[in-house]
SEROFI-44456 format. One line per 2 residues: number of its first residue (from 1); their letters; for each residue x, y, z of C-alpha. Coordinates in nm, 3 decimals, decimal comma. Example, Ala and Ser with C-alpha at 12.3 -4.5 7.8 and 13.67 -1.06 7.14 Angstrom:
BEGIN
1) AS) 1,230:-0,450:0,780  1,367:-0,106:0,714;
//
This chain:
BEGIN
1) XX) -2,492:-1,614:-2,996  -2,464:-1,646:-2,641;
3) XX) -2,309:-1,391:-2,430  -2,351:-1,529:-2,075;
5) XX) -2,118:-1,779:-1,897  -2,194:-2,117:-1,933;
7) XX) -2,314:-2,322:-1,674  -1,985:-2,451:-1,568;
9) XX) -1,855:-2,136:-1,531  -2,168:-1,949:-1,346;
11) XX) -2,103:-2,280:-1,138  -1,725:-2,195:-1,103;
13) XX) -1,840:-1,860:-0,931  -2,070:-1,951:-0,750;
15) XX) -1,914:-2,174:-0,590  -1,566:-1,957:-0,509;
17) XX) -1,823:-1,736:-0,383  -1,994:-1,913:-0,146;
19) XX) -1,635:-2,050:-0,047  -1,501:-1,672:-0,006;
21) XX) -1,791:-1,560:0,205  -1,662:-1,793:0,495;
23) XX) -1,289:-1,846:0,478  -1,212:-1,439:0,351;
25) XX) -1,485:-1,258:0,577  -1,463:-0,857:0,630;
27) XX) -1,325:-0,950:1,019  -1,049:-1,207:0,888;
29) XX) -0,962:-0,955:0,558  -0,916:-0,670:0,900;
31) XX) -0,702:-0,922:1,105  -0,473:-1,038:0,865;
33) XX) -0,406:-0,637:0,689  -0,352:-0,557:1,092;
35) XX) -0,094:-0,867:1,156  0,030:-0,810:0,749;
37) XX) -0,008:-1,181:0,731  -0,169:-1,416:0,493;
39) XX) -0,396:-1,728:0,635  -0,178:-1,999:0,504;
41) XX) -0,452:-2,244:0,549  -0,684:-1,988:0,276;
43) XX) -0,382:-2,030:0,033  -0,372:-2,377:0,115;
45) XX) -0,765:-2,447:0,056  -0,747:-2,236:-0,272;
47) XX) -0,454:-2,447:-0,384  -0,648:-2,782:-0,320;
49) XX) -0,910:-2,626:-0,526  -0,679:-2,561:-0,837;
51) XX) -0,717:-2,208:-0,831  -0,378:-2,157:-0,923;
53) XX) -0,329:-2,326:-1,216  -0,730:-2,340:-1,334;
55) XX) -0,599:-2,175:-1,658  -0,284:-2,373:-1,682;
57) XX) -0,296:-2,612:-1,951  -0,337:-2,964:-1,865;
59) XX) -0,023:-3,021:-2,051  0,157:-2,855:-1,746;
61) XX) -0,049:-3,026:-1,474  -0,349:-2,706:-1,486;
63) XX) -0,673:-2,751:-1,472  -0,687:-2,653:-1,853;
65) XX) -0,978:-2,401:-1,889  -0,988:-2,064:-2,001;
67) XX) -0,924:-1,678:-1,911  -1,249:-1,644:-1,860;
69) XX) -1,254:-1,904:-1,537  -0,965:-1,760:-1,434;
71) XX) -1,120:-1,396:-1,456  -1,455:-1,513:-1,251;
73) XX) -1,228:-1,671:-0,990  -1,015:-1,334:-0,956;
75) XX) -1,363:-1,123:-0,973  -1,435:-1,341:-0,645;
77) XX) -1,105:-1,266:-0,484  -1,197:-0,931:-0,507;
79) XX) -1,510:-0,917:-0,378  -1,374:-1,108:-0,089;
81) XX) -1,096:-0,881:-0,082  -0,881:-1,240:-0,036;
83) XX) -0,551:-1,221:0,091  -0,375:-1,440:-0,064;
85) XX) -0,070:-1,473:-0,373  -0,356:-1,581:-0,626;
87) XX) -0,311:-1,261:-0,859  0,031:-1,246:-0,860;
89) XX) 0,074:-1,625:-0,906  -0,182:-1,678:-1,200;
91) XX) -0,016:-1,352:-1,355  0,328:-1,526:-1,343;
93) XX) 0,209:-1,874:-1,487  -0,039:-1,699:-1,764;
95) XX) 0,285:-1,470:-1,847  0,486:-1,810:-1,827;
97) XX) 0,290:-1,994:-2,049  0,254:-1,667:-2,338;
99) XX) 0,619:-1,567:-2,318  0,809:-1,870:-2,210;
101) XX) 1,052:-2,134:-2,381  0,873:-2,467:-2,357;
103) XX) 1,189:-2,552:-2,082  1,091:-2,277:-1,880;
105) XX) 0,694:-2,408:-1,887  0,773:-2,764:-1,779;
107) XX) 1,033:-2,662:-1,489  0,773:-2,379:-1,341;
109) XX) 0,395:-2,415:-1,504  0,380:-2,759:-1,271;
111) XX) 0,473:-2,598:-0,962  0,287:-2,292:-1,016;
113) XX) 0,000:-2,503:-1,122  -0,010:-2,661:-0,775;
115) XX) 0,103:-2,360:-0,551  0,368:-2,548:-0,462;
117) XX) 0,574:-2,257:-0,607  0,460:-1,881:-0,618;
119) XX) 0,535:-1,645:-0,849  0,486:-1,223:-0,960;
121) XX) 0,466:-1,081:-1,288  0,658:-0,723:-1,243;
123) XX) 0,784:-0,461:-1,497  1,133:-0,310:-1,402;
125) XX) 1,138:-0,043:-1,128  0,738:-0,044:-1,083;
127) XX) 0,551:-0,252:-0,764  0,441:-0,549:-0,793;
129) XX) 0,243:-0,793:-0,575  0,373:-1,055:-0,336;
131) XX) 0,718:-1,025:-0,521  0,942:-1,065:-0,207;
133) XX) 0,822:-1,407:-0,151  0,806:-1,520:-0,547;
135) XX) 0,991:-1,804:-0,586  0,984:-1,712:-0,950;
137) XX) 0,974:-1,396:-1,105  0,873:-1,271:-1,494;
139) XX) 1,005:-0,938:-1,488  0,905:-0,718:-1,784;
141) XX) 1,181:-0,427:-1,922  1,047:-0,059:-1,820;
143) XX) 1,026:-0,039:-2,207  0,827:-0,352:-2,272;
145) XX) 1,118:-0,482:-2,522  1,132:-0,838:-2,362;
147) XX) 1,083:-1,017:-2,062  1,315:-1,235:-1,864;
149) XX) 1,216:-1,523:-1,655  1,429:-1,531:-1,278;
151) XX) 1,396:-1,765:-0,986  1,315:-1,581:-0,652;
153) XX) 1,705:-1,513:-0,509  1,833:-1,419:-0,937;
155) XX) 1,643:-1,106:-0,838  1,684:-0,803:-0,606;
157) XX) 1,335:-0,678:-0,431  1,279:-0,421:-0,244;
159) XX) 0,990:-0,442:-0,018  0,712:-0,116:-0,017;
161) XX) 0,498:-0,057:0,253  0,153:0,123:0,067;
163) XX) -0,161:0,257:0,172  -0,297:-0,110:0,118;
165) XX) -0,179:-0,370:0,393  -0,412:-0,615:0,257;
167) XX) -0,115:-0,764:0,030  0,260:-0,732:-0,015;
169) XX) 0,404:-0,523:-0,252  0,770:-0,494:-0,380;
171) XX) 0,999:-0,322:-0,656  1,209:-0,577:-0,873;
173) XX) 1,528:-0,500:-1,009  1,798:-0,765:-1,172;
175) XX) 2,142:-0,741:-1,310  2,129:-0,759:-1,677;
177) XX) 2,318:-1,101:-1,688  2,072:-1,267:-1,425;
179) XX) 1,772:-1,521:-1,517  1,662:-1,600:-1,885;
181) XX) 1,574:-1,473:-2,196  1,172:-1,560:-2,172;
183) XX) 1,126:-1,603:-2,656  0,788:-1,536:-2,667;
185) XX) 0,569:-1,182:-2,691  0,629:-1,015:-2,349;
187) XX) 0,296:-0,799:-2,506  0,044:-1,049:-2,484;
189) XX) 0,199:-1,188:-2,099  0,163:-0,818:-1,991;
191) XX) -0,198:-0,808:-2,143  -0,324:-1,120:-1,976;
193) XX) -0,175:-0,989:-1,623  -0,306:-0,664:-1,741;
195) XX) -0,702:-0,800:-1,761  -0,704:-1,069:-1,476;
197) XX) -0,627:-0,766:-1,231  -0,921:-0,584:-1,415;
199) XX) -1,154:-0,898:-1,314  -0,989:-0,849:-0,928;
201) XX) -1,105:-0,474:-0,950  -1,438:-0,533:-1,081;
203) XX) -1,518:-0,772:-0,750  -1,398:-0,456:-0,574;
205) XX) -1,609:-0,208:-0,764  -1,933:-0,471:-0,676;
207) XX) -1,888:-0,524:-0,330  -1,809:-0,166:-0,272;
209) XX) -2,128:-0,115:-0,426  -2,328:-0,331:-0,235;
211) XX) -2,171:-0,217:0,074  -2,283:0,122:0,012;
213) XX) -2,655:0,028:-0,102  -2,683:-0,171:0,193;
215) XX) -2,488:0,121:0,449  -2,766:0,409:0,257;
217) XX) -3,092:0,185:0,306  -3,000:0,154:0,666;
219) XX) -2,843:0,509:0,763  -3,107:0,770:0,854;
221) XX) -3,078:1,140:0,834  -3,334:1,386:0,887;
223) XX) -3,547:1,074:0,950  -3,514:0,917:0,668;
225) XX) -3,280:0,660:0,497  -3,009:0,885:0,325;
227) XX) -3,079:0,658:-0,030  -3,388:0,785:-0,079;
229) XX) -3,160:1,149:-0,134  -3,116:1,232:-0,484;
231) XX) -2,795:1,326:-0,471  -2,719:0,988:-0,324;
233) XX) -2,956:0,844:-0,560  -2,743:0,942:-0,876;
235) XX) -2,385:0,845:-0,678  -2,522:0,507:-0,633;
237) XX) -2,615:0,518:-1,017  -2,280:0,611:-1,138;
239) XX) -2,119:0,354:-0,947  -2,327:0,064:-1,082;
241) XX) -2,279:0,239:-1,413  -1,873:0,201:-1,383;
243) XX) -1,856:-0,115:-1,268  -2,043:-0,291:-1,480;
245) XX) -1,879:-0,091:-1,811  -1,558:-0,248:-1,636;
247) XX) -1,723:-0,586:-1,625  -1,805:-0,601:-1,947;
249) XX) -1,467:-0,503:-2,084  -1,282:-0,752:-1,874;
251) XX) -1,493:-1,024:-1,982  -1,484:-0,917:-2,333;
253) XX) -1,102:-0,943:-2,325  -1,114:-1,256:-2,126;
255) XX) -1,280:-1,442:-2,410  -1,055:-1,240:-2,683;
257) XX) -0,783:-1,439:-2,457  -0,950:-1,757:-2,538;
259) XX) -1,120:-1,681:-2,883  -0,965:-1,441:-3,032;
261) XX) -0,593:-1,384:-3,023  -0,608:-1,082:-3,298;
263) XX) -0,808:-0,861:-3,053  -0,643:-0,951:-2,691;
265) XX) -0,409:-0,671:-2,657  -0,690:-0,438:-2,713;
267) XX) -0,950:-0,590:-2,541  -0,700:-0,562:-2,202;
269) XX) -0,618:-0,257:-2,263  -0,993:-0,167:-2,272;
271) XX) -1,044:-0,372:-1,949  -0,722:-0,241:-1,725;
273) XX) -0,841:0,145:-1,852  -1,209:0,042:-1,796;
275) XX) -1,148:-0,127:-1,467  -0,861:0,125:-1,302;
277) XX) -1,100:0,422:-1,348  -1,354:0,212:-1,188;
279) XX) -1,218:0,121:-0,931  -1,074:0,394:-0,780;
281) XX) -1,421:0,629:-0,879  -1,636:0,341:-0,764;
283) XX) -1,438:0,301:-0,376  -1,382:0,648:-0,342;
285) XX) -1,738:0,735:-0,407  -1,853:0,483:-0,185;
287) XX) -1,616:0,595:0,143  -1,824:0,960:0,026;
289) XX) -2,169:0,825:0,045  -2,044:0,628:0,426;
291) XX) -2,089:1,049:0,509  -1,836:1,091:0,851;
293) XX) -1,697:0,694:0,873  -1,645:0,633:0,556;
295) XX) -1,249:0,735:0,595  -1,255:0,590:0,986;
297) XX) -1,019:0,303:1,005  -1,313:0,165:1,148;
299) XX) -1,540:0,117:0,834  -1,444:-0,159:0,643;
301) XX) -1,490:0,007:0,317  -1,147:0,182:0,342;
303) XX) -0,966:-0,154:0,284  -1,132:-0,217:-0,105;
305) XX) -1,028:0,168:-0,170  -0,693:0,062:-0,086;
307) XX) -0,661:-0,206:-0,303  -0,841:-0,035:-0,556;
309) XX) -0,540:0,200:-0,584  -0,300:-0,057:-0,593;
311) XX) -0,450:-0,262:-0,842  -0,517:0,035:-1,074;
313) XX) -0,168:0,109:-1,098  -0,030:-0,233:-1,122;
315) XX) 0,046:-0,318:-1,492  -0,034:0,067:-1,608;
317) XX) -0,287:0,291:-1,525  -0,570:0,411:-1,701;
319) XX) -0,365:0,717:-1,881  -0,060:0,438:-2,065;
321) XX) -0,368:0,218:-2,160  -0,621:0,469:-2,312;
323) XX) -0,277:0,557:-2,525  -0,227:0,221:-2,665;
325) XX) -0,587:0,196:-2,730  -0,532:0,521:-2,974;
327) XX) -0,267:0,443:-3,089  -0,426:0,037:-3,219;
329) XX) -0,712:0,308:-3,342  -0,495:0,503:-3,528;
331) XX) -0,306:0,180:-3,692  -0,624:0,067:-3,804;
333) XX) -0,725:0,385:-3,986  -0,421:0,414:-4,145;
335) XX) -0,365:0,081:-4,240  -0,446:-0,026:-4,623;
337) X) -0,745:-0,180:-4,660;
//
């Protein structure tokens, strides 16, 4: 069995990768949080590319490939720290495509697919990304009943300045009569969201990391480089420990998303508890081992802490995730055999 990505997909990365390190470098990532602007022509270059609708199906004019693509490319974004609507787009169509009528998927999966439309997937009353802009907007009930599918002026948003000015956040709210009924299982929409922003945190967690290896080989105290500390030593250790027990859980549910339907509800809630944790351990323990600039607004690594936050409490946290997760446990003891 193999449990690597093929070579398409190791190609898929690499290749948003190599595209990433030039168009979404540390200095464009600090201009465009400063002027709380997106490059349009990074949006633009990423929607050439098919980024948004890589997991769209064909069908719907996407690229037709799997969860697992669409994780590597968000892993990327991450690392990048990219700012663009690519996570709350590809949330919106993968939501759109689980939960929607098939009239609903051929009036938005096409535009989606191209970026010729944008989109958020939000849950009543909590933030979501990019959502003031969303020309279409799946908006989840607060008690995860149903979903409802509402073009960008059906819906009332309220825009939230946070700690992270790399992205846009906003709170959704709709009268009850506005947008549509979305028939399908607002659970498995939620989960797919739920796991690609796991993949975005996990390119946080590994950048973070090898900022920080690279910041403690070069940083001398006491005349020597401050990794070759112990205490440092076993930081650096626990971080690389996190965020690849969050990689691994986001990729498992990615191919649960693609393989195995029965297990993708558990496998994101694995991932999104996994990943938040991660991510918010991982970037705070990195601005720690900076020493005196790791909080400066300065230091770069202060903007992947940020968005660490954000993204670990988009979709749940850690705490409503490790509860479904007991709770699937618990059906599965006490269901007969």
């Amino acid at each position: 069995m193999r449990f690597d990505f093929t070579d398409d997909q190791q190609e898929i990365k690499r290749t948003a990768k190599e595209m990433l390190a030039s168009r979404s470098t540390l200095e464009l990532v600090r201009s465009a949080a400063e002027s709380k602007a997106y490059d349009p022509d990074l949006w633009k270059e990423l929607c050439d590319l098919g980024w948004p609708g890589v997991a769209i199906s064909e069908e719907y004019g996407g690229g037709g490939l799997g969860v697992v693509e669409l994780a590597g490319l968000l892993e990327e974004g991450g690392y990048a720290l990219a700012g663009s609507p690519l996570l709350a787009t590809t949330a919106c169509g993968a939501a759109i495509q689980e939960a929607g009528s098939e009239q609903q998927r051929e009036t938005w999966l096409p535009r989606l697919a191209t970026g010729e439309a944008t989109g958020t997937l939000a849950i009543a009353g909590e933030l979501a990304p990019d959502a003031a802009e969303a020309d279409v907007i799946v908006l989840i009930e607060s008690d995860r009943s149903g979903a409802r599918l509402l073009a960008g002026d059906q819906a009332s948003v309220s825009a939230v300045e946070t700690i992270d000015p790399t992205r846009r956040y906003g709170i959704v709210t709709a009268e009850e009569s506005a947008g549509e009924e979305m028939p399908g299982d607002p659970e498995a929409a939620l989960a797919i969201g739920a796991l690609i922003t796991s993949a975005e945190l996990v390119g946080i967690c590994q950048r973070s990391l090898d900022v920080t290896l690279e910041y403690v080989k070069d940083r001398k105290q006491f005349g020597r480089p401050v990794g070759s500390f112990q205490a440092v030593q076993h930081k650096c250790a626990r971080m690389l420990f996190q965020t690849e027990a969050a990689r691994s859980a986001t990729y498992f549910a990615a191919w649960a998303a693609d393989a195995d339907r029965d297990r993708l509800i558990e496998g994101a809630s694995l991932a999104k508890a996994t990943a938040s944790e991660a991510g918010v351990e991982v970037t705070g323990s990195a601005i720690q081992a900076h020493g005196g600039i790791g909080f400066t607004w300065e230091a770069d690594i202060h903007w992947f802490f940020k968005r660490a936050q954000l993204d670990a409490a988009y979709l749940d946290g850690t705490k409503p995730h490790r509860r479904r997760l007991a709770a699937l446990a618990a059906r599965k003891v006490t269901s007969p055999a």
